[in-house]
C-alpha positions as a printed NumPy array, in Angstrom:
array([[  0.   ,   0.   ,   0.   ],
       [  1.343,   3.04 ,  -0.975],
       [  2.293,   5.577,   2.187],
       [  2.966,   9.226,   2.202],
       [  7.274,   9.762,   2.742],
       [  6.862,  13.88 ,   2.933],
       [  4.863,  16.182,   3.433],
       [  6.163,  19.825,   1.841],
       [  4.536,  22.784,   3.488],
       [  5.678,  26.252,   2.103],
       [  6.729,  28.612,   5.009],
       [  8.345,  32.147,   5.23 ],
       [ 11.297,  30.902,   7.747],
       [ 11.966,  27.438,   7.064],
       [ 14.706,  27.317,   9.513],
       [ 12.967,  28.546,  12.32 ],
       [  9.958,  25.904,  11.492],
       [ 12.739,  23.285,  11.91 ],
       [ 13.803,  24.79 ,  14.825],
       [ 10.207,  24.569,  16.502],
       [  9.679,  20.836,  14.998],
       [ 12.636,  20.061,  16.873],
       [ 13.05 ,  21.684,  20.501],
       [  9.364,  21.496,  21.2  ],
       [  7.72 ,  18.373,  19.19 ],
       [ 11.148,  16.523,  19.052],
       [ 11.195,  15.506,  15.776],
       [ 15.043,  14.993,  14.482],
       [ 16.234,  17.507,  12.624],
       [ 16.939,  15.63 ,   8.628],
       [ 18.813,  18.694,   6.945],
       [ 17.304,  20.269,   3.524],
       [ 14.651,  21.631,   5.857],
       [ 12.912,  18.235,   6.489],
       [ 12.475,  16.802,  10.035],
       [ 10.676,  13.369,  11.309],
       [ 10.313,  11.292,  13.884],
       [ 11.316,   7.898,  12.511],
       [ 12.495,   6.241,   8.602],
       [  9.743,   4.802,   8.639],
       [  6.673,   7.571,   9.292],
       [  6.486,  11.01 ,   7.064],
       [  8.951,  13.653,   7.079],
       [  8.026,  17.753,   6.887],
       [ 10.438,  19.454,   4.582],
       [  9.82 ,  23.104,   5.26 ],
       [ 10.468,  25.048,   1.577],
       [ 10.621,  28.723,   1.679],
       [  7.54 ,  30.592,   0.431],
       [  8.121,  34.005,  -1.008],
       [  4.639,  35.688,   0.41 ],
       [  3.266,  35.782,   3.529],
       [ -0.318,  33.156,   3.926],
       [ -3.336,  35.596,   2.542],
       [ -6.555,  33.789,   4.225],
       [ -9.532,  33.505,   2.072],
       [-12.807,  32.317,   3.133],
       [-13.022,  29.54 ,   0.577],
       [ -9.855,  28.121,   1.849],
       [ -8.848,  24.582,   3.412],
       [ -7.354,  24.46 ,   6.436],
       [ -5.08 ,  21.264,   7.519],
       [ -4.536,  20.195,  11.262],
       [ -1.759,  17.968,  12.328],
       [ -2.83 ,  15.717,  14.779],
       [ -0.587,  14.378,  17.402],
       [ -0.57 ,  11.438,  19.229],
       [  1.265,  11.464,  22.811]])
């Protein structure tokens, strides 16, 4: 069955996303922007958006849910 490997989300300060992913959800830290939690789950790679997010009322939103 096939699985989702990464998830690419476009931010304004990939970096600091990273940073966040890390110190506070402690996900490991991949390099090229992407962090995880394990080989074998989905990764986040963070790429750099060149406009701030414009909300529109016909837009999806996504939540990540966590499990603890």
């Amino acid at each position: 069955m096939p699985k989702i490997e990464t998830l690419n989300l476009r931010v304004r300060d990939p970096a600091a996303q990273c940073r966040f992913y890390s110190d506070i959800l402690g996900m490991q830290f991949l390099g090229d922007d992407t962090v995880g939690y394990a080989t074998e789950e989905a990764n986040i790679r963070f790429l750099q958006s060149e406009l701030s997010y414009d909300p529109q009322p016909h837009d999806l939103y996504w939540k990540i849910a966590l499990a603890v």
